[in-house]
C-alpha positions in Angstrom: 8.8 13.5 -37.0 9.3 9.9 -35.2 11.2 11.9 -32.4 7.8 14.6 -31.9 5.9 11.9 -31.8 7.5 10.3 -29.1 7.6 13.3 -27.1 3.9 14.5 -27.7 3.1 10.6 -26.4 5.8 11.4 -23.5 4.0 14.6 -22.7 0.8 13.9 -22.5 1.4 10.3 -20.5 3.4 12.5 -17.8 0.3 15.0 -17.2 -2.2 12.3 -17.5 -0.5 10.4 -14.4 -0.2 13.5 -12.3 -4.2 13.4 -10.4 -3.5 10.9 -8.0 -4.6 7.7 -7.6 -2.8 4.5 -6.6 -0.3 4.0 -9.1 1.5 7.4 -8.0 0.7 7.4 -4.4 2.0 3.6 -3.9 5.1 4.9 -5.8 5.6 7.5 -2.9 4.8 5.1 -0.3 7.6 2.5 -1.5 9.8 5.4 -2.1 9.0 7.4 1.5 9.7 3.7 3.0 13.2 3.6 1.3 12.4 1.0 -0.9 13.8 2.9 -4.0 14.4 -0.2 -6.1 10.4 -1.6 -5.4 9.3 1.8 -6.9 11.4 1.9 -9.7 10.2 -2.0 -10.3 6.5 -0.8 -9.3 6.9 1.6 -11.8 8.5 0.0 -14.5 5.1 -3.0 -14.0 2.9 0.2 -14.3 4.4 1.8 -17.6 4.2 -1.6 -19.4 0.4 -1.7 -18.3 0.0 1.3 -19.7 1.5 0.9 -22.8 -0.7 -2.3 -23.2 -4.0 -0.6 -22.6 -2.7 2.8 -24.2 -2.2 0.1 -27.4 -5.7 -1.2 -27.2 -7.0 2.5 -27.0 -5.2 3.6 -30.4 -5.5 0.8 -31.9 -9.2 0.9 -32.2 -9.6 4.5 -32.4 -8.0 3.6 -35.8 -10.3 1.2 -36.5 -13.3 3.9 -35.7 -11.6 6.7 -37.3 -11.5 4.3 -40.8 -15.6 5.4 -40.9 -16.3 9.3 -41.1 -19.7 8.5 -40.0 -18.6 7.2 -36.6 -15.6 9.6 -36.5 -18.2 12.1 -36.4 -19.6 11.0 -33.3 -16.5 9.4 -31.9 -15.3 13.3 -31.9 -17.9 14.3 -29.3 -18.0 11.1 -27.6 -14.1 11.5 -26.8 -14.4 15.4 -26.0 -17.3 14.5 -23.6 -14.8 11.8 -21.9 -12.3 14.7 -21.7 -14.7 16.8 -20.1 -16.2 15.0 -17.7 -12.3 14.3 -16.3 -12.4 18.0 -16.1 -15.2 18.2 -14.1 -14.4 15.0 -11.8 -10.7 16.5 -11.4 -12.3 20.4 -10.7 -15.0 19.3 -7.9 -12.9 16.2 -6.4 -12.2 17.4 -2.6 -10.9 14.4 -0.8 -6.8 14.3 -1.2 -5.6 10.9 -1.7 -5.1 8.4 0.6 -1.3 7.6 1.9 -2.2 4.6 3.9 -2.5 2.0 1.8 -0.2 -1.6 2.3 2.9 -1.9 0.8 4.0 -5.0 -0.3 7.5 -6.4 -0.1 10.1 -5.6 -3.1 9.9 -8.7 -4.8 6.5 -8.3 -5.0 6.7 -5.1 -6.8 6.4 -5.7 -9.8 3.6 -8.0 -9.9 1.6 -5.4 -7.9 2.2 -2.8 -10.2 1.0 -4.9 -12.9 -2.3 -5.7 -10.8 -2.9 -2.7 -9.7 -2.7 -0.6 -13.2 -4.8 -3.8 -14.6 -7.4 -2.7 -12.5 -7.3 0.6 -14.0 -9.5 0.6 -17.4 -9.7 4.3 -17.3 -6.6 4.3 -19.3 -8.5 3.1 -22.4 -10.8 6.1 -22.7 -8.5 8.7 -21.2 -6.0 7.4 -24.5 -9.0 7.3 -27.0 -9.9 10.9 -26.0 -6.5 12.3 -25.8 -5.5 10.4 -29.0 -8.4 12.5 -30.9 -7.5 15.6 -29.4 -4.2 15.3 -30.7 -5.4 14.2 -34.3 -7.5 16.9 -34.4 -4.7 20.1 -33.6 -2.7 17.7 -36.3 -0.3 16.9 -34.2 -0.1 13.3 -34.5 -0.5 11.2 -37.7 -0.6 7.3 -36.8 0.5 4.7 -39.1 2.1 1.7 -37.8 5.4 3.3 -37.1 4.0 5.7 -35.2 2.0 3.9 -33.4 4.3 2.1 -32.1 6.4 5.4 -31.5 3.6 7.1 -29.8 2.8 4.1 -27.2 6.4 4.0 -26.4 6.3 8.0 -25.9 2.9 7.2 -23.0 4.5 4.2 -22.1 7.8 6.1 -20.8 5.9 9.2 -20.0 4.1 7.3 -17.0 7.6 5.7 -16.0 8.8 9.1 -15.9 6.8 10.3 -13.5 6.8 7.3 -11.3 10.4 7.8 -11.4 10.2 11.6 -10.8 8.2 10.3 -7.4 10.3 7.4 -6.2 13.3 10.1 -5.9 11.2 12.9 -4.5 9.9 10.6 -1.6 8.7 12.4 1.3 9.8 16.1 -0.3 6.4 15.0 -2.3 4.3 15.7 0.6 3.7 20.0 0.1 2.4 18.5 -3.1 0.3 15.5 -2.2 -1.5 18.5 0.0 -2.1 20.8 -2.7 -5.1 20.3 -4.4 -5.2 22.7 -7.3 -2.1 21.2 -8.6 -3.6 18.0 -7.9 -6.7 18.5 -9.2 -7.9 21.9 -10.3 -4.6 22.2 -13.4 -5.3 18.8 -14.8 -9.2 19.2 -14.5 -8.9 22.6 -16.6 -6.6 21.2 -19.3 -8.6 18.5 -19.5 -12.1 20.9 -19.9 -10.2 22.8 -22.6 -9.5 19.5 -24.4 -12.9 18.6 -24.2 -14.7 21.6 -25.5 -12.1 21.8 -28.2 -12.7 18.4 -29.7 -17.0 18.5 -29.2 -16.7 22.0 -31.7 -14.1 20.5 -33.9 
């Protein structure tokens, strides 16, 4: 059970990172400048943020899902956040930008904690997809597993990040393509959506 969990939390974390943005881009960047060791200490800073504001997210979905009343609404409310990441992923045209600074490798780590800081659309992405998943029952939080399930996210992100550091530039046919950019995780996330607003 503890083991599912962990995966589910790995699963989702790993698809969730995949739309670009620049946590996974800067990864590239350090890795296409053979800096291997700056992306794997980027990402490392990144995974932790995420854990941290994946925690926040669960946490008080708990505290929500303790009232039917706001459950209710905090269904749809999450479903809509699920679809409008649909819609933002399906019609987004511009591919990401590979230009950005890079800062030195002892610096790493202290930019990937400021630049996934500077993220808060972890926090309803995790409310949203934290719902979804209650509602096909296939997570059941209680303080085990919620601690289980953030380490899942948490490693899921670093994952990926890792998965980029060591593809480098053989990322590039990728970073071009923008339905697996963009139009795969915009449809997931539309099915999501519309599954949680009618549950």
């Amino acid at each position: 059970m503890l083991l599912s969990i962990f995966f589910i939390g790995l699963l989702f974390s790993f698809l969730g990172s995949i739309p670009p943005g620049t946590i996974n881009i800067t990864t590239v960047q350090y890795a296409v400048s053979n800096k291997k060791q700056a992306a794997i200490s980027f990402a490392l800073a990144a995974a932790l943020t995420e854990y941290l504001y994946a925690g926040i997210a669960v946490r008080f979905q708990m505290y929500l899902s303790e009232s039917i009343f706001i459950s209710a609404y905090f269904q749809i409310i999450s479903g809509t956040v699920l679809i409008l990441l649909g819609i933002v992923n399906l019609t987004k045209q511009k591919l990401p930008n590979s230009q950005a600074e890079i800062g030195e490798k002892r610096n790493a780590f202290k930019k990937g904690v400021l630049i996934s800081l500077a993220n808060p659309m972890a926090i309803p992405f995790w409310l949203a997809i934290t719902v979804y998943l209650q509602n096909m029952g296939w997570l059941n939080l209680s303080d085990t597993n919620y601690f289980i399930y953030l380490a899942g996210i948490s490693s899921g992100t670093f994952l990926l990040l890792l998965l980029l550091a060591q593809l480098g530039s053989r990322f590039s046919f990728i970073r071009t393509n923008k339905f697996i950019l963009y139009r795969i995780p915009g449809l997931t996330f539309m099915f999501m959506g519309i599954y949680t607003v009618f549950q």
